[in-house]
Every structure is written in structure tokens, then in C-alpha cells.
VEXLUM-243744 format. One record per residue: residue number from 1; x, y, z of N, C-alpha, C, CB in turn; residue in three letters. Coordinates in nm, 4 decimals. Glycine has a CB too. Example, Ala and Ser with C-alpha at 12.3 -4.5 7.8 and 13.67 -1.06 7.14 Angstrom:
REM residues 2
+-----+----------+----------+----------+----------+----------+----------+----------+----------+----------+----------+----------+----------+-----+
:   n :      n.x :      n.y :      n.z :     ca.x :     ca.y :     ca.z :      c.x :      c.y :      c.z :     cb.x :     cb.y :     cb.z : res :
+-----+----------+----------+----------+----------+----------+----------+----------+----------+----------+----------+----------+----------+-----+
:   1 :   1.3190 :  -0.5690 :   0.7800 :   1.2300 :  -0.4500 :   0.7800 :   1.3200 :  -0.3300 :   0.7800 :   1.1308 :  -0.4473 :   0.9046 : ALA :
:   2 :   1.2850 :  -0.2250 :   0.7080 :   1.3670 :  -0.1060 :   0.7140 :   1.2900 :   0.0030 :   0.7870 :   1.4084 :  -0.0598 :   0.5725 : SER :
+-----+----------+----------+----------+----------+----------+----------+----------+----------+----------+----------+----------+----------+-----+
REM end
This chain:
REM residues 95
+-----+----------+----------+----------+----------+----------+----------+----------+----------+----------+----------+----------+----------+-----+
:   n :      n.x :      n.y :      n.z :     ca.x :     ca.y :     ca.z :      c.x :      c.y :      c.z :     cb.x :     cb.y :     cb.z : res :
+-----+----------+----------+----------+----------+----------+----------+----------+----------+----------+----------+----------+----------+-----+
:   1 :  -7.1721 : -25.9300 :  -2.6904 :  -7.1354 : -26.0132 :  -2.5786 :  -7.0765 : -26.1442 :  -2.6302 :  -7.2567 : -26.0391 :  -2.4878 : UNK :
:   2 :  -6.9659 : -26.1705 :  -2.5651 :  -6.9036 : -26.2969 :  -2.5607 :  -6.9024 : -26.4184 :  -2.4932 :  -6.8223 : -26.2786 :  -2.5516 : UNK :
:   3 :  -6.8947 : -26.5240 :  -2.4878 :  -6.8714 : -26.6477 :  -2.3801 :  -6.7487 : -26.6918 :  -2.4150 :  -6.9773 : -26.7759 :  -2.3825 : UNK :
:   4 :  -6.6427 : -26.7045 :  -2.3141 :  -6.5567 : -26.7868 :  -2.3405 :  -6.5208 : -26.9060 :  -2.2561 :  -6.4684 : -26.7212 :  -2.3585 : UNK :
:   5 :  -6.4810 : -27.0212 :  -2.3594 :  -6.4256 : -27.1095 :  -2.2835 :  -6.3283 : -27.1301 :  -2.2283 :  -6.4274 : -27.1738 :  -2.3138 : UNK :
:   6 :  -6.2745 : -27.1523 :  -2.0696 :  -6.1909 : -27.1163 :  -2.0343 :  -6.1314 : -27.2681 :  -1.9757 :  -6.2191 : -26.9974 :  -1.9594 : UNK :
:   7 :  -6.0230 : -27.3717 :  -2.0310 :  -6.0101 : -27.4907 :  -2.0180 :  -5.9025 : -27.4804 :  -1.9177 :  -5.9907 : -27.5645 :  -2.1402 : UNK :
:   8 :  -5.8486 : -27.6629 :  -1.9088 :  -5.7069 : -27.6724 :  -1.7985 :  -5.6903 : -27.6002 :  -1.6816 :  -5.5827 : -27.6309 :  -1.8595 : UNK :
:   9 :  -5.8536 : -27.5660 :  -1.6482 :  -5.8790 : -27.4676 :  -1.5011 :  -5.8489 : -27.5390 :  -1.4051 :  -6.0259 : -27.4132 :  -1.4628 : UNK :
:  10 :  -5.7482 : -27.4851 :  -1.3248 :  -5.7381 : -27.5587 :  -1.1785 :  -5.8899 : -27.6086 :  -1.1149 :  -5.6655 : -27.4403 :  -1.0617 : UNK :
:  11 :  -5.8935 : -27.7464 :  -1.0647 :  -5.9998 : -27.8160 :  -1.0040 :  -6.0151 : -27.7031 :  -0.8175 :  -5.9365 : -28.0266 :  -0.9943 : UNK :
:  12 :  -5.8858 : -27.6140 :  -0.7591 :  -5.9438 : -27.5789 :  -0.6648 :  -5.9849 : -27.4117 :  -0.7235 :  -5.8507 : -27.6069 :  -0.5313 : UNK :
:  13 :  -5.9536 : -27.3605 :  -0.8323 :  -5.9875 : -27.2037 :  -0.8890 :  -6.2040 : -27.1917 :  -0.8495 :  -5.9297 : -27.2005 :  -1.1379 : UNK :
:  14 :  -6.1766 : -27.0910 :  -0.7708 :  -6.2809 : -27.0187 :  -0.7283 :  -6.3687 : -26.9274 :  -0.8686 :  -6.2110 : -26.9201 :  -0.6098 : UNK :
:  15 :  -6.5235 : -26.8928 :  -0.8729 :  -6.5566 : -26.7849 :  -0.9921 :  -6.4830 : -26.6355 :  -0.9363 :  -6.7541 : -26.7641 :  -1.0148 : UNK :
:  16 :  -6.4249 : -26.6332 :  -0.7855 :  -6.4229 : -26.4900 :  -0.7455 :  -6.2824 : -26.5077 :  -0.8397 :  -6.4233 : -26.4328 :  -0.5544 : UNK :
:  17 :  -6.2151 : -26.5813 :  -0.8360 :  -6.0279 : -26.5559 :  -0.8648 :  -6.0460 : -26.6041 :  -1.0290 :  -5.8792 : -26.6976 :  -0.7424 : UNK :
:  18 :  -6.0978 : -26.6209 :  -1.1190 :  -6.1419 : -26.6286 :  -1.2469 :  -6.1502 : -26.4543 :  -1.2776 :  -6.2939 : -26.7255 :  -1.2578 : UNK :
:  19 :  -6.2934 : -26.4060 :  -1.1740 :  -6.3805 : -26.2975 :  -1.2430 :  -6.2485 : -26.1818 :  -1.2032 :  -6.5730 : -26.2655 :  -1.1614 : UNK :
:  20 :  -6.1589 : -26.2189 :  -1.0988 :  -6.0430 : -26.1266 :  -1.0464 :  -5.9514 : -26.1288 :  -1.2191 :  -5.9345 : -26.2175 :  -0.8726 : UNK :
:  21 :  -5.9014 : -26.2215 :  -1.2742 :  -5.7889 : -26.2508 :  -1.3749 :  -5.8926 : -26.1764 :  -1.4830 :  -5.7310 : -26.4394 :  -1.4048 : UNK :
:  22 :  -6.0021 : -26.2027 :  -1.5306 :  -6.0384 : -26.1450 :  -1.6710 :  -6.0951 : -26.0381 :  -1.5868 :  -6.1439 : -26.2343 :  -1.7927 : UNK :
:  23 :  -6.1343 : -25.9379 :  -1.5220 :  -6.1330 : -25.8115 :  -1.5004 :  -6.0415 : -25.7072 :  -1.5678 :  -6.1190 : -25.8081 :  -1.3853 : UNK :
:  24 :  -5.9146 : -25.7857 :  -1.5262 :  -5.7921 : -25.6867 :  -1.6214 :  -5.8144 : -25.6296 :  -1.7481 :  -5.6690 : -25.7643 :  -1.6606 : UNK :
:  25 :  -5.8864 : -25.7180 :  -1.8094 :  -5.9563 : -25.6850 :  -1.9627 :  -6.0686 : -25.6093 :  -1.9593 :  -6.0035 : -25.8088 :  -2.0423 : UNK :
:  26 :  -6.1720 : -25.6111 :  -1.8523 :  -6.2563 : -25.5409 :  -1.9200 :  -6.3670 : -25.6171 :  -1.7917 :  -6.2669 : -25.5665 :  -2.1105 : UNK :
:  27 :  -6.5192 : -25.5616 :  -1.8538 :  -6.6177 : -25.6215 :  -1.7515 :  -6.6180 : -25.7783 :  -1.7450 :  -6.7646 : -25.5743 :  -1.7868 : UNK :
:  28 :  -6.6469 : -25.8361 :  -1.6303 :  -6.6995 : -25.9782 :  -1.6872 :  -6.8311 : -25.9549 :  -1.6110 :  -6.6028 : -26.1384 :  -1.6446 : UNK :
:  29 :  -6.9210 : -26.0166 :  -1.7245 :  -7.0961 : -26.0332 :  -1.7022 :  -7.1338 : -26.1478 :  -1.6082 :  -7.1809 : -26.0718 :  -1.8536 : UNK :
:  30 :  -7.0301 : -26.2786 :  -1.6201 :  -7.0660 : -26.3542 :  -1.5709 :  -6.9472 : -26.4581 :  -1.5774 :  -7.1834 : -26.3737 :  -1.6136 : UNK :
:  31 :  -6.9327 : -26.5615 :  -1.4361 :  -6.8062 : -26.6669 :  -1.4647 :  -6.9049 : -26.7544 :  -1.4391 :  -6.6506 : -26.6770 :  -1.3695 : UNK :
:  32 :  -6.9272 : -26.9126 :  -1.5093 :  -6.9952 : -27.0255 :  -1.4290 :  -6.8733 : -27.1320 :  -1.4644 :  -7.1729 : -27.0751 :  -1.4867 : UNK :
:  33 :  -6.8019 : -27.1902 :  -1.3281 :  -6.7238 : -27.2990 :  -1.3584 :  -6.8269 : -27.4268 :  -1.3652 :  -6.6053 : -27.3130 :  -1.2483 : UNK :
:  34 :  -6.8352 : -27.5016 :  -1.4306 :  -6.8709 : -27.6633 :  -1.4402 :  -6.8034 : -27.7633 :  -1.3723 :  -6.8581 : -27.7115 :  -1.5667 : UNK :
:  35 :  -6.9058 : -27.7725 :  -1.2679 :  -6.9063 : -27.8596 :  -1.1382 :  -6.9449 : -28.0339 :  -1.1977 :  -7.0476 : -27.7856 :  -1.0134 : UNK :
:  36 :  -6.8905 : -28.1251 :  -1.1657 :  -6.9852 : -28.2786 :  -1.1877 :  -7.0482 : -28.2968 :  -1.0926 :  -6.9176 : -28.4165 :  -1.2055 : UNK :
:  37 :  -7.1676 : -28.3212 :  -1.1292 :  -7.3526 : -28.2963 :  -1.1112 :  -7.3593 : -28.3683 :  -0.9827 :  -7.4803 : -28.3811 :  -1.2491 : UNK :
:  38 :  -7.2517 : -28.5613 :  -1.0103 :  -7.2451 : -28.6618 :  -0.8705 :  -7.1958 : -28.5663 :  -0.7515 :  -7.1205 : -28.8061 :  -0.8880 : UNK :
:  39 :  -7.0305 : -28.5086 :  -0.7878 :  -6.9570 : -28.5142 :  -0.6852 :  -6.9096 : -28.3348 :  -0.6113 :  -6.8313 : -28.6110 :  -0.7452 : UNK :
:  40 :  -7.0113 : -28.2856 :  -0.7180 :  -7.0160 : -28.1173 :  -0.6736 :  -6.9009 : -28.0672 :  -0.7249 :  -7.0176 : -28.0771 :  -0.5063 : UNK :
:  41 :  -6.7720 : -28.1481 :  -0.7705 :  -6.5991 : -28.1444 :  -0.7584 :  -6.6208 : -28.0175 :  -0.9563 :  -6.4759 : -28.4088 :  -0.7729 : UNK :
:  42 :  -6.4976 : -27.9144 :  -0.9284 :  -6.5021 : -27.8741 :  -1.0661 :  -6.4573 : -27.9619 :  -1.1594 :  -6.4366 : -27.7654 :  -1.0858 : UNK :
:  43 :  -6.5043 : -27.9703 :  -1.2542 :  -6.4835 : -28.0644 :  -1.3881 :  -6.3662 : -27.9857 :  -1.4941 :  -6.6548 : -28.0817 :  -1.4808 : UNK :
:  44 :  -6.3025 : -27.8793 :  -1.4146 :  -6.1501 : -27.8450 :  -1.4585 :  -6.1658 : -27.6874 :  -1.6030 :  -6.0665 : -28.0430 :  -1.5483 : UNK :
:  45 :  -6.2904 : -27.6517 :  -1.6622 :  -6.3171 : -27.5615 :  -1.7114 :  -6.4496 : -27.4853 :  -1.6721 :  -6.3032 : -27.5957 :  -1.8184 : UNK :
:  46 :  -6.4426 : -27.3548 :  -1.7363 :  -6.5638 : -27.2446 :  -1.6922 :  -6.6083 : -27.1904 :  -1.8045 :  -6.5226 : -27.1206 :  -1.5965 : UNK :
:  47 :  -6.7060 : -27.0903 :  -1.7968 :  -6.7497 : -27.0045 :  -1.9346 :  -6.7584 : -26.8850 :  -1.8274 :  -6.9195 : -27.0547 :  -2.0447 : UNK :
:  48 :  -6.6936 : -26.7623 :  -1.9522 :  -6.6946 : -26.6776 :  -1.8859 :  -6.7252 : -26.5281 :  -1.9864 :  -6.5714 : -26.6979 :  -1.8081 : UNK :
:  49 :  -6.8038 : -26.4492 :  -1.9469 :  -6.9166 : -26.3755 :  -2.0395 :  -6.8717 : -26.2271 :  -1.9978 :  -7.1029 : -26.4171 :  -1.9977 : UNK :
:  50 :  -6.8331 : -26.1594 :  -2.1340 :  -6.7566 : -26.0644 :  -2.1583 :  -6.8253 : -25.9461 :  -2.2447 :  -6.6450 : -26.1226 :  -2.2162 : UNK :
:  51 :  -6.8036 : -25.8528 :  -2.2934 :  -6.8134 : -25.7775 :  -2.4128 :  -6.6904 : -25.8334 :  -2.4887 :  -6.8131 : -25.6146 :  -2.3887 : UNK :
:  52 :  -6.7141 : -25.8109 :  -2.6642 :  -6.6677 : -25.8503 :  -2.7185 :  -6.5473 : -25.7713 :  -2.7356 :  -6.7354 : -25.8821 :  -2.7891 : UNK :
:  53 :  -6.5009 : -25.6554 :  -2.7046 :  -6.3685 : -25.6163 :  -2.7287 :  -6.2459 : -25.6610 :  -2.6016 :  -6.3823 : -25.4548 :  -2.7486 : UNK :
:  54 :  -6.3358 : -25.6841 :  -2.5138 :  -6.2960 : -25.7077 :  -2.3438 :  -6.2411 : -25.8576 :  -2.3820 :  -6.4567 : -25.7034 :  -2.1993 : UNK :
:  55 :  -6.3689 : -25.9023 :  -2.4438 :  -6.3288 : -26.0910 :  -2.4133 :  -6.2466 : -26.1346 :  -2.5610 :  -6.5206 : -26.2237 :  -2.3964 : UNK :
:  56 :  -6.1898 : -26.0691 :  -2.6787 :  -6.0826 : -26.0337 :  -2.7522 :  -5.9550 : -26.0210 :  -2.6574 :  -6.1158 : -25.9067 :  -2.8267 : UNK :
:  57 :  -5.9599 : -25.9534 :  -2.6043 :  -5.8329 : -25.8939 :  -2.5387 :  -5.8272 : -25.9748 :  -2.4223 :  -5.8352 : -25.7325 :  -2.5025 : UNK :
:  58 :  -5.8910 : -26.0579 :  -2.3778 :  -5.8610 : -26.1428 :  -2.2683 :  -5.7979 : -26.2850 :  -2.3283 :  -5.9984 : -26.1649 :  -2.1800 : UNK :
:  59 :  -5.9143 : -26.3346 :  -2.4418 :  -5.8438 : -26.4525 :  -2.4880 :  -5.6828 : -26.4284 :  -2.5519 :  -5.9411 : -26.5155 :  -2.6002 : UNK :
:  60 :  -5.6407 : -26.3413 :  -2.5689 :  -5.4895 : -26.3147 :  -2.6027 :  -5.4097 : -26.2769 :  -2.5120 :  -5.4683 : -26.2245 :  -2.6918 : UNK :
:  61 :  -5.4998 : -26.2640 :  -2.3840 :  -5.3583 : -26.2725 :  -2.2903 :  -5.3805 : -26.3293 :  -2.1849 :  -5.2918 : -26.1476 :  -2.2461 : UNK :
:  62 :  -5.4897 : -26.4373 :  -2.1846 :  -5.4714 : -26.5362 :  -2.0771 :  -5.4643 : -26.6862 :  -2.1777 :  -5.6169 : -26.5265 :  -1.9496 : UNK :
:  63 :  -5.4580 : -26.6976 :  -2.3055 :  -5.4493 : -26.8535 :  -2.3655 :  -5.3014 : -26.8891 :  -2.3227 :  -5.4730 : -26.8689 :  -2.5552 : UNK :
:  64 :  -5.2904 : -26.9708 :  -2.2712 :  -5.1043 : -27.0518 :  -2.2345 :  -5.0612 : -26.9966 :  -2.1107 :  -4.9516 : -27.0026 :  -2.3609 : UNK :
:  65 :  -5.1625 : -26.8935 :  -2.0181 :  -5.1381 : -26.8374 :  -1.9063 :  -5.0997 : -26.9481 :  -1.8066 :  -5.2498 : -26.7565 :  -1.8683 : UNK :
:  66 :  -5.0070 : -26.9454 :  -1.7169 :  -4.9752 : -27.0310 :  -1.6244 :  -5.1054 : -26.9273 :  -1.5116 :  -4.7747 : -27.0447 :  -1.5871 : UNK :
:  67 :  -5.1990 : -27.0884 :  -1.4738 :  -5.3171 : -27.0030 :  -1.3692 :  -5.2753 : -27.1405 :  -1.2580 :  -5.5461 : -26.9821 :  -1.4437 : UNK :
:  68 :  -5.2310 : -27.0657 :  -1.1581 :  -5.2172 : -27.1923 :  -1.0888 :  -5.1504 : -27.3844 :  -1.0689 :  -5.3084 : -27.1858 :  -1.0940 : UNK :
:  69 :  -5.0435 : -27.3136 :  -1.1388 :  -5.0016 : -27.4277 :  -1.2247 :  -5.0160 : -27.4860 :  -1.3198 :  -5.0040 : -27.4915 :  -1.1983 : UNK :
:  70 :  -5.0951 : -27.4458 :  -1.3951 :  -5.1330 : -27.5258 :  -1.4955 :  -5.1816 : -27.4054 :  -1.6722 :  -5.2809 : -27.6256 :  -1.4077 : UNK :
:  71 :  -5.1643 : -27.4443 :  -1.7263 :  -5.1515 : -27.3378 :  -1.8653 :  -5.2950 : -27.3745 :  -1.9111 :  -5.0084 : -27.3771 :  -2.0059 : UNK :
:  72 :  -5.3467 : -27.2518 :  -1.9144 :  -5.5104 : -27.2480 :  -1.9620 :  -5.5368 : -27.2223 :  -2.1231 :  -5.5926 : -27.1134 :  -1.8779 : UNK :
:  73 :  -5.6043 : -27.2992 :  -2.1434 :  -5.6400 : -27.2900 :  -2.2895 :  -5.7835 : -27.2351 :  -2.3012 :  -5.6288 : -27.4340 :  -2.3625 : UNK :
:  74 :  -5.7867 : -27.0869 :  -2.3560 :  -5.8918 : -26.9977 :  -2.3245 :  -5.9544 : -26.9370 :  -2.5313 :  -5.7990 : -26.8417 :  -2.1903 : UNK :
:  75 :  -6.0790 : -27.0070 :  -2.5616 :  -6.1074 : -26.9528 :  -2.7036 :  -6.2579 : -26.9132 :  -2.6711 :  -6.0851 : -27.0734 :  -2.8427 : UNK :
:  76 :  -6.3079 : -26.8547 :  -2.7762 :  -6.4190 : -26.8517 :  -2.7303 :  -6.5281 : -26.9745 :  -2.7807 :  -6.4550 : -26.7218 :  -2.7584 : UNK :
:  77 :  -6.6095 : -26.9506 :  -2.6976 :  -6.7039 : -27.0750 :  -2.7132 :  -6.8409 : -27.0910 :  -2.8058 :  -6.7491 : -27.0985 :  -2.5814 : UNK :
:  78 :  -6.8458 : -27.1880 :  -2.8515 :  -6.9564 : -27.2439 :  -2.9750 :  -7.0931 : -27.2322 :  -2.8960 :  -6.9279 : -27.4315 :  -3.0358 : UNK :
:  79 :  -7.2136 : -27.2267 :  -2.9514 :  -7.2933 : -27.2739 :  -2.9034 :  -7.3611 : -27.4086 :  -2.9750 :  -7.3593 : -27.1757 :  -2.8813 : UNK :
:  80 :  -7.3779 : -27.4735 :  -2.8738 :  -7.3871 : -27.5785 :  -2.8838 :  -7.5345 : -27.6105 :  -2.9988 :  -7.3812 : -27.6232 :  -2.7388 : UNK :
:  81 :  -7.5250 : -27.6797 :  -3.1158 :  -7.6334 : -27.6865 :  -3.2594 :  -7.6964 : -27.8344 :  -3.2338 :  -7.5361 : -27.6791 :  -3.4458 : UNK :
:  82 :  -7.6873 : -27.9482 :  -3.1844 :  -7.7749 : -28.0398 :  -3.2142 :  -7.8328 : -28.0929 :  -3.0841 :  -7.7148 : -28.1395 :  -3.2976 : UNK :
:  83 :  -7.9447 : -28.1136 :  -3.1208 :  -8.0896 : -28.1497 :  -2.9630 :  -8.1374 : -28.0419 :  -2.9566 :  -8.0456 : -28.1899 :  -2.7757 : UNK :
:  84 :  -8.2095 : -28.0930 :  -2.8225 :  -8.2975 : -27.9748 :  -2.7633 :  -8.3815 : -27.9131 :  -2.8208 :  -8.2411 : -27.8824 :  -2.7248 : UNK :
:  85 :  -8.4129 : -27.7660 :  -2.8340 :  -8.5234 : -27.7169 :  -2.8596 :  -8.5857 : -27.6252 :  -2.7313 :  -8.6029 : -27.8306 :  -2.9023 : UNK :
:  86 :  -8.5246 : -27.6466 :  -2.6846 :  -8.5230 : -27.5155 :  -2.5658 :  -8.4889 : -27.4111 :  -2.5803 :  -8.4571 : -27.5212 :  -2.4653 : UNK :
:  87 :  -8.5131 : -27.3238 :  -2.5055 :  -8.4425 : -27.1515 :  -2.4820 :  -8.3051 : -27.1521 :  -2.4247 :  -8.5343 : -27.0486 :  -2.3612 : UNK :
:  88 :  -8.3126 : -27.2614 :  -2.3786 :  -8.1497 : -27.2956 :  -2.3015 :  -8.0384 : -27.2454 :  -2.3631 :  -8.1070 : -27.4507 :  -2.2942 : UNK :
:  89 :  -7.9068 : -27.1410 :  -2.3469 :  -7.8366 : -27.1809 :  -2.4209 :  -7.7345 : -27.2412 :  -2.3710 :  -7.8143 : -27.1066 :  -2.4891 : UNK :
:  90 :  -7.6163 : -27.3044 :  -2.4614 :  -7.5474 : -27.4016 :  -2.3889 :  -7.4218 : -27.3688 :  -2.5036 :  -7.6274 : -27.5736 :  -2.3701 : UNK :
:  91 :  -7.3415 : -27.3922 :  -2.4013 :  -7.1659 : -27.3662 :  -2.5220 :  -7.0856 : -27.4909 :  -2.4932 :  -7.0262 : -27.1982 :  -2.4664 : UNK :
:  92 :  -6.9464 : -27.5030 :  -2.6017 :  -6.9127 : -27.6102 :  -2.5924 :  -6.7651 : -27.5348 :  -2.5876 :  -6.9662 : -27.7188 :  -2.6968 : UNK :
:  93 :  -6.6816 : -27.6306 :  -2.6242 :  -6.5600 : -27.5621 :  -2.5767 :  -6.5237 : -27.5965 :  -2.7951 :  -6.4329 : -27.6695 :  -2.3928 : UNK :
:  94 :  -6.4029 : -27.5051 :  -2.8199 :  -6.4031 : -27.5000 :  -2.9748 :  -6.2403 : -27.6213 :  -2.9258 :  -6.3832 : -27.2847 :  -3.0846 : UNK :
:  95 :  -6.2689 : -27.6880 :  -3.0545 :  -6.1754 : -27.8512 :  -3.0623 :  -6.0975 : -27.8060 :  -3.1730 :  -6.2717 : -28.0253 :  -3.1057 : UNK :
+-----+----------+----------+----------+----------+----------+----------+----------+----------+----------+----------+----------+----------+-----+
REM end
């Protein structure tokens, strides 16, 4: 299983019209866009949870995708190494 980060996401893109675009590839397990916590508003990227041959073949044909105007920058995602100590896991986007 994969997570990917999926950046330059349109602020009005829905998880249904995300989980619609990476379907083409393969299953998706899961889309969560990242909302800001104040204003409920999307904070412009998502993670989105794949099998690994599915979410291969997605990051190569949705990275530079025009989604709504805007060209998405889609890699897969880190998990996040310093703090915590929880079970939590948490991804970051790769820089």
C-alpha cells in the first residue's frame, strides 16, 4: 500500500472527484483532502491510498495533470520521522 501526495489541488475539488481521477489506475483505499482546522476551507492538497502498482501508475499520469485548472504535483508521500510517539501515522508531502 501506498499514500500519495497529491498537491496544487483545487480549493473547490471534492474526495468523490479525486477518488473518480485515480480510479483509472487502480483501487483507491482511501482520499483525505486537508481542510484548515479554523476555517473548514481545503488547504489545496490530499493523501490518497493506493496499492502500490495502482499508485505507480497513477503518480505518472496524473503529476503536471491539468485538474481543474491548475497542474497537480502528485509523488508519493514520506512519513512523517520527528515528534510524537503515537500510533498516528502522518505523511508529508516529498520537497
Amino acid at each position: 500500500m501506498k499514500v500519495l501526495y497529491v498537491g496544487n489541488l483545487p480549493f473547490t475539488a471534492t474526495e468523490e472527484e479525486v477518488r473518480a481521477m485515480y480510479s483509472e489506475f487502480g483501487t483507491v483505499n482511501s482520499v483525505k483532502i486537508i481542510k484548515d482546522k479554523e476555517t473548514g476551507r481545503s488547504r489545496g492538497f490530499c493523501f490518497v491510498e493506493m496499492d502500490d502498482d495502482a499508485a505507480l501508475k497513477a503518480i505518472e499520469g496524473t503529476n503536471g495533470k491539468d485538474f481543474g485548472g491548475r497542474n497537480l504535483r502528485v509523488n508519493e508521500a514520506r512519513e512523517k520521522t520527528e515528534g510524537g510517539g503515537g500510533e498516528r501515522r502522518s505523511f508529508s508531502r516529498d520537497r
